[in-house]
C-alpha positions as CSV (number, residue, x, y, z in Angstrom):
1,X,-97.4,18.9,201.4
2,X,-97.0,22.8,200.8
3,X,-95.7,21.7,197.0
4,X,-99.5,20.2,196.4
5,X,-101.3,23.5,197.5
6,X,-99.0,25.7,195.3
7,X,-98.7,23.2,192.4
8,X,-102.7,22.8,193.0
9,X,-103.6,26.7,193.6
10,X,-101.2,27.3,190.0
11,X,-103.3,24.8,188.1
12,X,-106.9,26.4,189.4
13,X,-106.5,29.5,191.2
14,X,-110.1,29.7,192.4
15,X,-110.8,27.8,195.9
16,X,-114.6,26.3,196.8
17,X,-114.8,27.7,200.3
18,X,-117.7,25.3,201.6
19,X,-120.0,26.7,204.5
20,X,-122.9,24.1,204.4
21,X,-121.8,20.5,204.2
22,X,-124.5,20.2,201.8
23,X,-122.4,21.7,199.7
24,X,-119.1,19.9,199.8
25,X,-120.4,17.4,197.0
26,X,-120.8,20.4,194.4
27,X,-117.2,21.7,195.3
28,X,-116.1,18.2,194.7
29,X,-116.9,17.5,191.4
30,X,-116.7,21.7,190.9
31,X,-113.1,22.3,188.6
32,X,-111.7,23.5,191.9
33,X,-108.9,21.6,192.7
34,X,-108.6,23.0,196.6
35,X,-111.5,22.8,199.4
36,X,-111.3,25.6,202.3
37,X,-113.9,23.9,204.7
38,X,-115.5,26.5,206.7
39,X,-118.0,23.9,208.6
40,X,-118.1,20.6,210.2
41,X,-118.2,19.1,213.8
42,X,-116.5,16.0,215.9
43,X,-119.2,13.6,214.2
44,X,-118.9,14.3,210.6
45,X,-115.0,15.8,209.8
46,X,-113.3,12.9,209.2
47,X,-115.9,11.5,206.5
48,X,-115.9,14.9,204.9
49,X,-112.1,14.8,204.6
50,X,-111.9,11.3,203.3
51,X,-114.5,12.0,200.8
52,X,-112.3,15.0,199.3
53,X,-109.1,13.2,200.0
54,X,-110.9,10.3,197.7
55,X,-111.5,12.6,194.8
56,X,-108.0,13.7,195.0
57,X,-108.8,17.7,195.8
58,X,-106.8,19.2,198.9
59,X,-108.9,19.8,201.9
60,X,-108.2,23.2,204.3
61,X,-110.4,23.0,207.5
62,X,-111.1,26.5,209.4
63,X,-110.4,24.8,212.9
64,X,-112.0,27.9,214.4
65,X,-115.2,26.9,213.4
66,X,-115.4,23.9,213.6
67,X,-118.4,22.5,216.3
68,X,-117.3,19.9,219.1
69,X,-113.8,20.9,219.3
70,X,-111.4,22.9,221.1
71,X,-109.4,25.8,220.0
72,X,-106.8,24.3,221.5
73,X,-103.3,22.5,221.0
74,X,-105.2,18.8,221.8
75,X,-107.8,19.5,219.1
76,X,-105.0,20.4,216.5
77,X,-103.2,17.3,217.6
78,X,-105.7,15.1,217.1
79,X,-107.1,16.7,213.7
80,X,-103.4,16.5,212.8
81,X,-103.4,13.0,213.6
82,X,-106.6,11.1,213.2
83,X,-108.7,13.7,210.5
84,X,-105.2,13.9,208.4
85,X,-106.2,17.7,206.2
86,X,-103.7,18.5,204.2
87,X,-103.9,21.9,206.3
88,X,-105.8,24.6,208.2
89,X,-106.9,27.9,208.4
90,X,-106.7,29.6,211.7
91,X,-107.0,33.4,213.0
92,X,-105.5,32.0,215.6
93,X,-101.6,33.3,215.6
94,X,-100.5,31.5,218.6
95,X,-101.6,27.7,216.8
96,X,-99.7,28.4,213.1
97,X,-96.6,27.3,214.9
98,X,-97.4,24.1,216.5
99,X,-99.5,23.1,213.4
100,X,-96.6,23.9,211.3
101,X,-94.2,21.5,213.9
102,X,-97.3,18.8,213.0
103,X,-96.7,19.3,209.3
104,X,-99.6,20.7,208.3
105,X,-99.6,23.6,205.8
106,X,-101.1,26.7,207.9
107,X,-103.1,29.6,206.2
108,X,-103.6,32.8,208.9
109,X,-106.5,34.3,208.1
110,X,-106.6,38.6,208.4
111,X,-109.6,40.2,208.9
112,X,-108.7,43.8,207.8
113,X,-111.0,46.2,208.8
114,X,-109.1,49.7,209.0
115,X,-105.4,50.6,208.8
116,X,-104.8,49.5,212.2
117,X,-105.9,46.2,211.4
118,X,-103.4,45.7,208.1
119,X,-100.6,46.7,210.6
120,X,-101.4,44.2,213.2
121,X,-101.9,41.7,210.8
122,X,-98.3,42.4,209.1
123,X,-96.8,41.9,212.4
124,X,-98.6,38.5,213.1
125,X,-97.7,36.8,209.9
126,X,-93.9,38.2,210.2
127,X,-93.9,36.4,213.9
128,X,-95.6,33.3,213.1
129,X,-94.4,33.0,209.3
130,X,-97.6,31.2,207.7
131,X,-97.5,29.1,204.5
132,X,-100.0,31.3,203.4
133,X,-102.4,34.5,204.5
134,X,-105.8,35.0,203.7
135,X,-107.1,38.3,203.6
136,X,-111.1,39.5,204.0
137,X,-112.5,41.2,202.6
138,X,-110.8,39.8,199.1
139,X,-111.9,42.7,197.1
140,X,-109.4,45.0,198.3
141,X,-106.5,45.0,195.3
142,X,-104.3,47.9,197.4
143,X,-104.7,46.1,200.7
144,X,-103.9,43.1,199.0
145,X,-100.4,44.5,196.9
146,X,-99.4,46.3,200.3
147,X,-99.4,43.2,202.3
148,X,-97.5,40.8,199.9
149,X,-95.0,43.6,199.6
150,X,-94.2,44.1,202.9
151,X,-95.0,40.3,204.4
152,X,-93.4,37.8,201.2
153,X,-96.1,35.3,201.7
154,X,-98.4,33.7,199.5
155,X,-101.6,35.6,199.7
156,X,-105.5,33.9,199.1
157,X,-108.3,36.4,198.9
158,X,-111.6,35.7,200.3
159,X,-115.3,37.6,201.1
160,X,-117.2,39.6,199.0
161,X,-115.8,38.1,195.9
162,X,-118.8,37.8,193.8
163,X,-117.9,37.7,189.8
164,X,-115.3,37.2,187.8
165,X,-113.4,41.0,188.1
166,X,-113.2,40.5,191.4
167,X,-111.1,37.4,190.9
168,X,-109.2,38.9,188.3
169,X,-108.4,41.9,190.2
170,X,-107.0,40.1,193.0
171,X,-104.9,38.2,191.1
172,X,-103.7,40.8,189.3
173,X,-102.5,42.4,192.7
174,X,-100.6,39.7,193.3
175,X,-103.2,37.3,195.2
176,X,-101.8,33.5,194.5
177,X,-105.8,32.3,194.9
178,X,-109.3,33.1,195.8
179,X,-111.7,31.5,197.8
180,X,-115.3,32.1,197.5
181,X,-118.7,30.2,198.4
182,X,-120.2,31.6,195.2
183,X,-120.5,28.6,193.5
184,X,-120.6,30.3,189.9
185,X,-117.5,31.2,190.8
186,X,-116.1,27.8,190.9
187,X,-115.9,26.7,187.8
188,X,-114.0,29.7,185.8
C-alpha cells in the first residue's frame, strides 16, 4: 500500500486536499492522482471512498475531522475495516501506531507554529515513525529542509500554498508532495 502513495505522489506531486464534499468530484477528475479528505461524516464516507477508489485515485481521510465518529481506536478499526482508505491523516500521535498494525499508510500531521513546536513535532514522528509527515503551514522551505534532515521521513506540505512558487519551493526543499484545496493548483 505505501508503494502506491510514493509511486502515485512521484507521478503527480500535487495532492487535491478536499474540504467540501462538493468538491470531491472536481478532485476526481482533477490530474491529481491522491485525495487528502479533510471532511465527511458516518453517513457519507464510505460512498465518498468508493467513488475515488472507483476512479482509481488514492484516498487519505483526516480521521480527526471527520463528523459521527470517535477519535478513538474503535473508530480506526472500523474505518480500517468496513471504509477500506488507503490511509489516514491524524495529529493524533498515540493512533499512527495501531493504524499502522491495521495496514493502513499513516501521515502525522505537524502544526508548526514556533521553534518549540518543530522540536516537539521531531520528537513525535521519531516515536511513532509515520509513513509520512505533513507539515502546516507548507510555505516554510527552512522548516521544511530542517525537519526531513533530522526525522528521514517523507514530507507533504500543506496550508497557505497558493501558486505555483510555493509548490516549487517546497519541493525544492525536499517536500515529496503538496496538498492544497486551491483547486488551480491541482492541475499543474
Amino acid at each position: 500500500m505505501g508503494n502506491s502513495f510514493y509511486d502515485k505522489v512521484h507521478l503527480h506531486p500535487v495532492i487535491a486536499a478536499v474540504s467540501d464534499v462538493e468538491n470531491l468530484q472536481k478532485a476526481i477528475k482533477s490530474s491529481c492522482e491522491i485525495i487528502f479528505l479533510l471532511t465527511g461524516s458516518i453517513f457519507n464516507l464510505e460512498d465518498i471512498v468508493k467513488r475515488v477508489k472507483e476512479s482509481n485515485k488514492n484516498i487519505y481521510i483526516h480521521i480527526d475531522l471527520l463528523d459521527g465518529f470517535s477519535r478513538d481506536l474503535t473508530a480506526l478499526n472500523y474505518i480500517s475495516q468496513k471504509i477500506k482508505p488507503d490511509g489516514i491523516i491524524t495529529t493524533k500521535s498515540n493512533l499512527i501506531k495501531p493504524a499502522k498494525d491495521m495496514g493502513l499508510f499513516t501521515i502525522q500531521r505537524l502544526f508548526i507554529l514556533d521553534s518549540l513546536s518543530v522540536e516537539t513535532g521531531i520528537k513525535s514522528v521519531k516515536e511513532t515513525r509515520p509513513d509520512a509527515i505533513e507539515i502546516m503551514p507548507g510555505i516554510m522551505s527552512k522548516i521544511t529542509k530542517n525537519i526531513h534532515e533530522r526525522t528521514n521521513r517523507p514530507i507533504i506540505t500543506g496550508g497557505l500554498i497558493l501558486e505555483k512558487e510555493d509548490v516549487i519551493k517546497s519541493l525544492q526543499a525536499g517536500a515529496i508532495g503538496i496538498s492544497t484545496s486551491k483547486e488551480e493548483i491541482w492541475n499543474i
